[in-house]
N, C-alpha and C positions, 0 to 999 in steps of 0.2 A: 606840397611835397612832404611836410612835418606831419600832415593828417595820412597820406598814402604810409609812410612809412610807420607809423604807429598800426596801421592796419593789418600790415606785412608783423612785426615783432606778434601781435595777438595773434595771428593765424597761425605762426609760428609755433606759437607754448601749444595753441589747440592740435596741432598735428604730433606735435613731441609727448603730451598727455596721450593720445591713440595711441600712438606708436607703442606707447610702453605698458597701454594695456592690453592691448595684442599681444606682446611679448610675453606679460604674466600669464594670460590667457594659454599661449600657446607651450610655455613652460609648463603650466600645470601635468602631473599622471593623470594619463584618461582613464587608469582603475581608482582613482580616490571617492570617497564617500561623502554625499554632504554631508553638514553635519547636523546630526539628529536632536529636535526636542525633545523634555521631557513626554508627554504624553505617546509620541511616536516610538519614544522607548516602552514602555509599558505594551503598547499596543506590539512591536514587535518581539520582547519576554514573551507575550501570550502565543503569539502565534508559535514561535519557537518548541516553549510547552505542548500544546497543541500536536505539533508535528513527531514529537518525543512519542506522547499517545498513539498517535496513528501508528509509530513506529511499532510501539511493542503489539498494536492490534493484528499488525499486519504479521508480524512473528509467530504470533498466540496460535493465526488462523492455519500459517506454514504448518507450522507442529503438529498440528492438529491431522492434514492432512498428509505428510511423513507419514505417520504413526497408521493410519489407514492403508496408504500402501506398501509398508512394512508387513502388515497382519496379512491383505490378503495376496500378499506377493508371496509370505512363509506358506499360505494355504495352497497357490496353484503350482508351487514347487516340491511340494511333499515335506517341506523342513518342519511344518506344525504338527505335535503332540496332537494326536485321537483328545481334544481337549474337550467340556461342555459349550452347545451352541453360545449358551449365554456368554460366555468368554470373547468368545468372536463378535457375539452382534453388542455388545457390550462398547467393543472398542471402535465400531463403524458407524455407529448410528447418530454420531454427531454432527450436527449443522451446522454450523457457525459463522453467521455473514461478518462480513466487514464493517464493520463502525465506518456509516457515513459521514459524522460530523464536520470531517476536516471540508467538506464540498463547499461549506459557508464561508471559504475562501478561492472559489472557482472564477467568482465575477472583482473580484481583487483588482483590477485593471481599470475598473469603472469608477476607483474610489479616490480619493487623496489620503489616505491612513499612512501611504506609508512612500516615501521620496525615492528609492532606489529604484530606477526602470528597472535591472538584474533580476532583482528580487521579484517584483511583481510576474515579469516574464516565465523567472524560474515555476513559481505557484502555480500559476495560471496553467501551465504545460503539465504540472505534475496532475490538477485537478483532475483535466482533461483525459491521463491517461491514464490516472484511478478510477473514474468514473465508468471508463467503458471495461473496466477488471469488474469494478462490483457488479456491474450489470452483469456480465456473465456469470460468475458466480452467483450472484442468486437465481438465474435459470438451471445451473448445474444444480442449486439445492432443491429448485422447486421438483424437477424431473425427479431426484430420488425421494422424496416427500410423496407422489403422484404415484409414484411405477413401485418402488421396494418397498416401504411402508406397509402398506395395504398387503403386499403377500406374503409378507414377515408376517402380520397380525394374524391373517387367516391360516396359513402356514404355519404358523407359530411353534415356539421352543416347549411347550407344552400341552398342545395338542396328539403329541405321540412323545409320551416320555420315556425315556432308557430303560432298557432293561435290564435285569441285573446283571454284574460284571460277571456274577459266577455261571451264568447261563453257558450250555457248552453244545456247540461255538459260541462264542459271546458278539452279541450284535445288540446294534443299540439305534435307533434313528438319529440323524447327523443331519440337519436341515442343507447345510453347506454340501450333503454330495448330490444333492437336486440338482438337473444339469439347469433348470428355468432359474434358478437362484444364484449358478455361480457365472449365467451370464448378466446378471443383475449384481453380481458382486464385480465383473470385469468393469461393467458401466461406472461403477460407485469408484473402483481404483483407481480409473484414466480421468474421473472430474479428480478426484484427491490430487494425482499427480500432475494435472494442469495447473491448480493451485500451488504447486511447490515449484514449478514451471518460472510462472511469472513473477513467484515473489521476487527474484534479484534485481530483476528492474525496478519492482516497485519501492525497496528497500534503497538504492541507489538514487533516485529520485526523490527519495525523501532527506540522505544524508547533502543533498545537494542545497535543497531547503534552509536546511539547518546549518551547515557549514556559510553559508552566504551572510545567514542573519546574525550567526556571533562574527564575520569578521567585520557585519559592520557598526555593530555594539562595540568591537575592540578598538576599532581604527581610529 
C-alpha cells in the first residue's frame, strides 16, 4: 500500500511538471524571436547590408528607366525642343541590368545560417520574384542591343550631319523623325516603362526583408 502510494505522489509532481510546461509553452507570443547567436547575428548584419544594395540597385535601374520615358514621351508629344540627335540618343541608350548578387540568398531555406522560419520564407519569395524581373529585363535589354543598336550605328547621328541653321528654310536631318526609328524608340519606351512598372513590388519586397531582420536583431 506505502509502495502503491509513493507511486501515485511521483506520478503526481511528473503530471504537475507538464502541466506547467504546457502552460509556459502555451503562454509564450507566437510572434517572439528565438534568440540569436553571435555568429547568426553577423551573418544576418550581412544579409541585411546586402538587401540595402539590392535596394538602391533596384532604384538606380527605375531612374534610369523614368528618365527614358520622360525623353521619349516629351518626343511623341511635340513638348521637345528641335534639339541635337545626340541629345536624345545620349539619354536612351542605357542598359542597365540588375545586380544579381542578392540570388545567393534564393536557396536560404536549405541552410541553418539563420533560425527565423519568417525570414527565410520572406527571402526565398522575394528571390523568386526577383529572379523572374531580371530575367525579363535582360531580354528587354538584349532585344534593344539586337534591333536599335545596329540601326543607330548604320543610321547614325553623323552620317548626314545638319545643315546650317542659316539655311533658308532651315532643315537639318533628325534621326528621331525616321518613322522605322521612332517605332524602335516606342519599343525602347514601353521596356523603360515596364521597368518603372514593376519596381514597387520589388522595392516593397525588399523593405519587407529588411524590416523583419532589424526587428529581429532588436527584439
Amino acid at each position: 500500500m506505502k509502495f502503491k502510494l509513493l507511486i501515485s505522489i511521483k506520478a503526481g509532481w511528473i503530471l504537475a511538471i507538464i502541466a506547467g510546461s504546457l502552460s509556459t509553452i502555451h503562454g509564450q507570443d507566437t510572434d517572439s524571436i528565438t534568440n540569436i547567436n553571435e555568429p547568426e547575428t553577423i551573418y544576418l548584419q550581412t544579409i541585411r547590408d546586402d538587401f540595402i544594395d539590392h535596394r538602391e540597385n533596384i532604384s538606380l535601374v527605375h531612374d534610369i528607366g523614368m528618365n527614358i520615358v520622360q525623353r521619349i514621351d516629351s518626343l511623341f508629344t511635340e513638348q521637345r525642343a528641335d534639339t541635337a540627335d545626340t541629345d536624345l540618343i545620349r539619354g536612351i541608350m542605357v542598359t542597365r541590368g540588375y545586380d544579381r548578387t542578392i540570388l545567393a540568398y534564393r536557396d536560404i531555406l536549405n541552410g541553418d545560417y539563420i533560425s527565423d522560419p519568417e525570414l527565410k520564407l520572406i527571402i526565398a519569395r522575394h528571390a523568386a520574384l526577383f529572379e523572374g524581373y531580371a530575367d525579363v529585363k535582360r531580354e528587354w535589354d538584349n532585344q534593344w542591343d539586337v534591333t536599335a543598336r545596329p540601326y543607330i550605328y548604320k543610321h547614325g547621328l553623323f552620317s548626314h550631319p545638319p545643315i546650317s541653321k542659316t539655311a533658308d528654310p532651315p532643315k537639318s536631318y533628325t534621326l528621331y523623325r525616321d518613322p522605322e526609328f521612332r517605332t524602335i524608340l516606342w519599343d525602347r519606351r514601353m521596356f523603360a516603362y515596364d521597368v518603372t512598372f514593376i519596381t514597387p513590388a520589388l522595392l516593397e519586397s525588399i523593405d519587407e526583408v529588411i524590416k523583419r531582420i532589424e526587428k529581429i536583431m532588436t527584439d
